[in-house]
C-alpha positions in Angstrom: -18.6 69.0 44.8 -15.0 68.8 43.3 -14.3 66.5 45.4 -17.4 64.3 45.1 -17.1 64.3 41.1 -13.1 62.8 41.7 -14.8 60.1 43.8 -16.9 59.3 40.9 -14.5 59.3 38.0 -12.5 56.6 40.9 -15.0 54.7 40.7 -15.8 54.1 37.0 -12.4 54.0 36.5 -12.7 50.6 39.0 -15.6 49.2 37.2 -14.1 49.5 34.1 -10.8 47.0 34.8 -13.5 45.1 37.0 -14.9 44.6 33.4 -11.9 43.8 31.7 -11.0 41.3 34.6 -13.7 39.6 36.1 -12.3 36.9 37.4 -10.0 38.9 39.5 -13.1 40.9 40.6 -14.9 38.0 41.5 -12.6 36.2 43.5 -10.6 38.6 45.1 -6.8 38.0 46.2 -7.5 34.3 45.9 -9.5 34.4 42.2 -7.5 32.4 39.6 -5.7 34.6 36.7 -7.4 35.4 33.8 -7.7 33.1 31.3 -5.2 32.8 28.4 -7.3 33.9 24.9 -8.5 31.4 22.9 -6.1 29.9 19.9 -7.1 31.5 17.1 -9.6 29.1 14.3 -7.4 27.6 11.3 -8.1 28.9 8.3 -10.5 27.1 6.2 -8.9 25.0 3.3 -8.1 26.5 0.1 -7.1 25.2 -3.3 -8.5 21.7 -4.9 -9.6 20.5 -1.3 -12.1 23.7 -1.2 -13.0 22.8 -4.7 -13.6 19.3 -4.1 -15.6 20.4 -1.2 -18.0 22.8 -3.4 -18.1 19.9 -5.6 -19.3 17.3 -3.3 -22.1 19.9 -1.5 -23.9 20.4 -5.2 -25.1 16.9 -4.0 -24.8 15.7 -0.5 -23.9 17.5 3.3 -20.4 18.3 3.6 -19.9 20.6 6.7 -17.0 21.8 8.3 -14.3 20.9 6.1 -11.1 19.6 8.1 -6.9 18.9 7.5 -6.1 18.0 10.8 -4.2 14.2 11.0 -5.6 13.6 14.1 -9.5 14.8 13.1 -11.2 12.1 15.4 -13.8 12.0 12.3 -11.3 10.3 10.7 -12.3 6.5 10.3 -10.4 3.8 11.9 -10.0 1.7 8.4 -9.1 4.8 6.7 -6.7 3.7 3.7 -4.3 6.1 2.9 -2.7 9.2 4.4 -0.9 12.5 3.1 1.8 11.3 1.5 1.0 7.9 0.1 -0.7 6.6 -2.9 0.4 10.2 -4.3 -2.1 11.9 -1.9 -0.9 15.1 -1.4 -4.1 16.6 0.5 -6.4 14.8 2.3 -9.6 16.4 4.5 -12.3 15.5 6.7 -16.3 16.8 6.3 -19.4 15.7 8.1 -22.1 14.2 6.3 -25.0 15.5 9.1 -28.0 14.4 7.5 -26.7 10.9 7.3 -24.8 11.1 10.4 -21.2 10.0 8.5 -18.3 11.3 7.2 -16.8 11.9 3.8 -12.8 11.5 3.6 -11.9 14.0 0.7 -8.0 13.0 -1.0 -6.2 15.2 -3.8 -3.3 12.6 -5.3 -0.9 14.3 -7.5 -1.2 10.8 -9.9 -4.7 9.2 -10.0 -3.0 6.6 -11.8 -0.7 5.7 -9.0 -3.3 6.2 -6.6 -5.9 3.6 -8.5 -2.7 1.5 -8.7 -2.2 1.8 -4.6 -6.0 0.8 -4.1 -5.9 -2.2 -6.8 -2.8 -3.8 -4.7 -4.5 -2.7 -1.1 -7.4 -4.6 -2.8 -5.4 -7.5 -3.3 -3.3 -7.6 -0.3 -6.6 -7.8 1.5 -7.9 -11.0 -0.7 -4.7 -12.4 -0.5 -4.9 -12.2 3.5 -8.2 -14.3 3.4 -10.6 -11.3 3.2 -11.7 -12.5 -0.1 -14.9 -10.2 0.0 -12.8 -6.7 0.3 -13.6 -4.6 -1.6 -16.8 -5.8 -3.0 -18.9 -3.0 -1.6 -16.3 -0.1 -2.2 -17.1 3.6 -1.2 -14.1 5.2 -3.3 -15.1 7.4 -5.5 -13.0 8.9 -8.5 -13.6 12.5 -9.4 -11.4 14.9 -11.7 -8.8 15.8 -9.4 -10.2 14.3 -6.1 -11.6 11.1 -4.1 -14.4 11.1 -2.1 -14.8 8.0 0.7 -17.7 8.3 2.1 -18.9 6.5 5.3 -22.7 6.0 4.4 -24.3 4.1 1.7 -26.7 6.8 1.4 -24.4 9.6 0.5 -22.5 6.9 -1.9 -26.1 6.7 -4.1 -26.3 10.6 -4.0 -22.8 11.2 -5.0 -22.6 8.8 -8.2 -25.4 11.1 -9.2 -22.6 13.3 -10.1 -19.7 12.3 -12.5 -17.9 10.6 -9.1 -17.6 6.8 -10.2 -17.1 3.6 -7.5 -13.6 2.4 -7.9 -13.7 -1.1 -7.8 -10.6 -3.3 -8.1 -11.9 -6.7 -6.4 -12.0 -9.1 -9.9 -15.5 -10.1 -8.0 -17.3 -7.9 -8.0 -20.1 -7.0 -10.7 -21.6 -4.1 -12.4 -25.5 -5.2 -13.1 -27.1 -4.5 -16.1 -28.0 -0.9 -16.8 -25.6 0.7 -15.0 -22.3 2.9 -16.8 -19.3 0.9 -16.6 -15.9 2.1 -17.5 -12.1 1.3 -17.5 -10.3 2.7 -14.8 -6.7 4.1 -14.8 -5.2 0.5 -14.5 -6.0 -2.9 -15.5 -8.2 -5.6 -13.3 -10.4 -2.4 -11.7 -13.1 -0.4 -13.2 -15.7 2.3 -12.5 -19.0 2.7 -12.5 -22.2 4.5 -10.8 -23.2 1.4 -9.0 -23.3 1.1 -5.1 -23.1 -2.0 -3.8 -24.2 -2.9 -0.4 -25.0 -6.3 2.0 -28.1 -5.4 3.2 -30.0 -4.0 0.4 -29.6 -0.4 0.9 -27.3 0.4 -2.2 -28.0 0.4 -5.5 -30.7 -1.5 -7.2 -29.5 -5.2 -8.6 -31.8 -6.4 -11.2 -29.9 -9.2 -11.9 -30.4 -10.6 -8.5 -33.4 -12.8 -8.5 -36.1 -11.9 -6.6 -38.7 -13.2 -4.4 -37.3 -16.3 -3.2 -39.6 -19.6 -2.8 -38.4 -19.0 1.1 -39.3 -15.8 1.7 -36.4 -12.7 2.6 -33.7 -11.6 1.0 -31.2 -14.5 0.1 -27.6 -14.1 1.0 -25.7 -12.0 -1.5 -23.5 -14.1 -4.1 -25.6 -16.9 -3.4 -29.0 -16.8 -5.4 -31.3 -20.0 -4.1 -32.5 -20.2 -7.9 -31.2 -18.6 -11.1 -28.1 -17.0 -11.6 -26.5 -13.4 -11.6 -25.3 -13.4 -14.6 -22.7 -15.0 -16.7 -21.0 -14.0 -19.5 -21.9 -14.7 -22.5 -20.7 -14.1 -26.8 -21.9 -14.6 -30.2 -19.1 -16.7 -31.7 -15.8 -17.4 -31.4 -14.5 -13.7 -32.8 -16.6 -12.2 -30.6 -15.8 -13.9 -27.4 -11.4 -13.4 -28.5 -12.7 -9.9 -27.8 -14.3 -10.4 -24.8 -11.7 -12.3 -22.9 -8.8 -10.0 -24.6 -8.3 -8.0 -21.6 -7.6 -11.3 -19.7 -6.0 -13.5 -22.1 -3.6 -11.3 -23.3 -1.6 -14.1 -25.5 -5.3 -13.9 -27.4 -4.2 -10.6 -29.0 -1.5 -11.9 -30.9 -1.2 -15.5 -30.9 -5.0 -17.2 -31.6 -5.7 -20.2 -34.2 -8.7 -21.6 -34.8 -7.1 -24.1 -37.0 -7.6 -27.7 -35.8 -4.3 -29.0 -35.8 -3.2 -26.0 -34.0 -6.0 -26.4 -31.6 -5.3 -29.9 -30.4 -1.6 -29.0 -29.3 -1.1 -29.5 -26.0 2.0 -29.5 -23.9 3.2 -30.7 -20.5 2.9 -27.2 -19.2 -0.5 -26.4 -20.6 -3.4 -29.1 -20.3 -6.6 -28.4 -21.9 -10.0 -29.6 -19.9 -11.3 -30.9 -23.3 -9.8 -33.6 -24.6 -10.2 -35.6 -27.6 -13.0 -34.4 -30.4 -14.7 -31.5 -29.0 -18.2 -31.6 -30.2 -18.4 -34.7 -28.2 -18.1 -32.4 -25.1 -21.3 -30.1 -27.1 -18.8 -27.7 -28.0 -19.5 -25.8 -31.3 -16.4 -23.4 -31.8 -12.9 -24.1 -30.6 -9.5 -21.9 -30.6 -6.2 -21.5 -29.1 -4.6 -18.7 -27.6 -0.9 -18.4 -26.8 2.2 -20.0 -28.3 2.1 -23.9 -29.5 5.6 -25.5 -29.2 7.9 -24.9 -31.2 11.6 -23.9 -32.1 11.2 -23.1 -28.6 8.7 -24.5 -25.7 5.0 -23.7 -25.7 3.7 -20.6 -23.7 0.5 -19.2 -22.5 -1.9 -21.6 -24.0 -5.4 -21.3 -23.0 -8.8 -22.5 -25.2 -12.0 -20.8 -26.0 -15.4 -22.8 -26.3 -18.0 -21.9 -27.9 -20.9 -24.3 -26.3 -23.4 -25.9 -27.4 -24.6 -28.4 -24.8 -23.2 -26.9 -21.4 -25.0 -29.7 -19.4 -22.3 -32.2 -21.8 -19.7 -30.0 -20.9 -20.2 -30.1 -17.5 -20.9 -33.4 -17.1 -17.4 -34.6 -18.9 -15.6 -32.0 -17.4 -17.0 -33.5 -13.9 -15.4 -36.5 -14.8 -11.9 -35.6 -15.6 -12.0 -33.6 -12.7 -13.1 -36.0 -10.3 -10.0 -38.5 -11.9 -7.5 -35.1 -11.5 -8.4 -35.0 -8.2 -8.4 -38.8 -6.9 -5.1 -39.3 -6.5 -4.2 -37.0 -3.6 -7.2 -34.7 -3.6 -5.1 -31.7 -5.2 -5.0 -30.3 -9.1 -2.0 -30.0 -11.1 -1.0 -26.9 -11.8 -0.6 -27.7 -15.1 -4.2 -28.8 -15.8 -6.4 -25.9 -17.1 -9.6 -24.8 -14.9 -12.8 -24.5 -17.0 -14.6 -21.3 -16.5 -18.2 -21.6 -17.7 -20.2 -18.5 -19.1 -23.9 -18.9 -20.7 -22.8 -20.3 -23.7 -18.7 -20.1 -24.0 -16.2 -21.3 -22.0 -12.5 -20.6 -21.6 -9.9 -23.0 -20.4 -6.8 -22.2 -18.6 -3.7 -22.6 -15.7 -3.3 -19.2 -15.5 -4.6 -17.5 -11.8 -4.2 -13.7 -13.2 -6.0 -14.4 -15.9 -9.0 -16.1 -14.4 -9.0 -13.3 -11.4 -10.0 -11.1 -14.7 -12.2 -13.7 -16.4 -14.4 -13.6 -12.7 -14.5 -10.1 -13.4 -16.1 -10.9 -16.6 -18.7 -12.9 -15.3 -17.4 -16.2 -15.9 -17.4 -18.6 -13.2 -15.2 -22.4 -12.2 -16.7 -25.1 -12.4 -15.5 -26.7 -9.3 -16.4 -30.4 -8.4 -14.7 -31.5 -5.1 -16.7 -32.8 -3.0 -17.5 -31.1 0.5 -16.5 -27.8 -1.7 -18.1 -24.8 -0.3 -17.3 -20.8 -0.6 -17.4 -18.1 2.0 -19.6 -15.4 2.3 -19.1 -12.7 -0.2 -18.5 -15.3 -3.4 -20.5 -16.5 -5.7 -22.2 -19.8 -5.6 -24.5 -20.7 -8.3 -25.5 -24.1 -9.5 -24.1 -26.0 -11.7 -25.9 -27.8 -14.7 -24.8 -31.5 -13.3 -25.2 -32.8 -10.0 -21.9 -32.7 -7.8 -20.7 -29.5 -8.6 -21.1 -25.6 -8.1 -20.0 -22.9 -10.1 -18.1 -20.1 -7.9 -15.6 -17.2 -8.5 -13.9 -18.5 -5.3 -10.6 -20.7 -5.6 -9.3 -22.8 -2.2 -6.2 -22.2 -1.4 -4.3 -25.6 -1.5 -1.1 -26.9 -2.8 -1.1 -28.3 -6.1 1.3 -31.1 -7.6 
């Protein structure tokens, strides 16, 4: 019996590193070694990427919160890293319900970082894509950005105090939704979504119901208009174009003699008496010639008759352009609102006049924009008014 329980107590004492072995168990001499254990989970993040996290779940999916650079989540476009644009944590969640991603970023500077994006933005225009940007998924928290992948979780998250960031000079903010300066000049924020195919945000400044039937092509209404700018008076519409026209700030007449300067570096569209163009209102921003040369001039209109404007403005474009088919780059571009108009050479200042809702009248014949612009009728046959400019060289 002594011997039989020793037997036993052999045995168990088999099973058990059987147990703790399988493998070897299993397969005998030949079985392959046991596996090596399992590296251990990383630890969830902590800190303002957790807090950005709990932040973003109040109102849309955001699962399984990751830091590693290599996430394959990560999108292919993604636009900035740890490290740039002042970003000094970046993660990676899942969107399930959607079936997306949402890139979460902590920059140390949101002012450098809205700075980054605004010259991304541009870089991209400036490269031909001329729509980038138009649609934008960033979105500005305190502390944080959220990208997200879907245009779904975009229009839950701007339920929340996230705002788009939106930096192409292009792209609009329709009536009744917040709009608000962002951290650097030429961008802004607000709770609208834009989208191509319908699915963001409400526009109720797009027209509707098209004689056609469908949708018509974004930017390019087949009647009416998006919207254009418009002021009360000449005061009024300084203010409106001050962000732009920064020489309106400081230097502005309306006192006729003033008004009619001109100089060989700054050509006004108008020329001559200006109610004969159905101008009402009329002033001068910048600095008229003097001890030293003129600088920065550009005109405000106040208008009357815009199909009169048009239709001499056709004219003397049409003779600018005649000679060679290019526009002097001294000659001023009139931008057209609902019932003002601004003149001017400058190209900064019109990218933030677009912005604005003011639009070029542009003339040239065979003149057509890309997708992504605007191109709206004009009030004279022969023309168009757009927010895009051809690149060409001027003389």
């Amino acid at each position: 019996m002594h011997i039989q329980r020793i037997r036993r107590t052999l045995a168990t004492t088999a099973a058990l590193a059987c147990l703790a072995t399988l493998s070897a168990c299993e397969g005998g001499a030949d079985a392959a070694p046991p596996a090596p254990p399992a590296a251990p989970a990383s630890a969830p993040p902590t800190g303002p990427l957790a807090e950005a996290q709990r932040y973003v779940r109040q109102y849309g999916s955001c699962e399984e919160l990751g830091t590693a650079p290599d996430d394959p989540r990560l999108p292919a476009d993604e636009i900035t890293k740890v490290g740039q644009w002042s970003v000094t944590e970046r993660g990676i969640c899942s969107d399930k319900p959607e079936h997306g991603e949402i890139v979460l970023s902590v920059p140390s500077d949101m002012r450098e970082f809205q700075t980054r994006y605004k010259q991304y933005v541009m870089d991209r225009i400036a490269g031909g894509d001329g729509a980038y940007g138009l649609n934008s998924r960033v979105l500005v928290g305190k502390g944080f950005v959220a990208t997200p992948t879907r245009t779904k979780t975009a229009l839950a998250l701007v339920r929340s105090e996230l705002r788009v960031l939106t930096c192409n000079p292009t792209a609009p903010v329709p009536t009744g939704y917040n709009r608000q300066a962002a951290l650097v000049e030429g961008c802004q924020l607000s709770d609208f979504v834009g989208s191509t195919d319908g699915s963001g945000s409400p526009n109720p400044d797009m027209p509707q119901g098209p004689a056609a039937g469908g949708a018509e092509k974004p930017g390019q209404p087949k009647t009416g208009s998006l919207g254009l700018a418009r002021a009360g008076g000449i005061a009024e519409l300084r203010k409106l174009v001050g962000s732009s026209l920064r020489e309106c700030e400081e230097h502005f007449s309306t006192d006729p003699g003033v008004v009619a300067v001109e100089s060989i570096d700054y050509q006004p569209v108008v020329k001559g008496n200006a109610p004969d163009w159905g101008i009402t209102g009329r002033a001068l921003c910048g600095r008229p010639a003097g001890a030293q040369r003129a600088a920065g001039l550009s005109w405000l209109d106040t208008v009357g008759d815009m199909r009169k404007l048009q239709a001499k403005a056709k004219v003397g474009q049409l003779a600018d352009l005649k000679e060679d088919g290019k526009p002097r780059a001294t000659a001023s571009l009139l931008l057209v609102g609902e019932n003002i108009a601004v003149e001017t050479n400058d190209p900064d200042a019109r990218f933030g006049l677009y912005q604005q809702q003011f639009l070029y009248l542009n003339c040239a014949p065979g003149f057509s924009a890309p997708a992504g612009y605007r191109l709206e009728k004009s009030q004279v046959d022969g023309c168009v008014l757009t927010n895009y400019e051809p690149e060409h060289p001027v003389r």
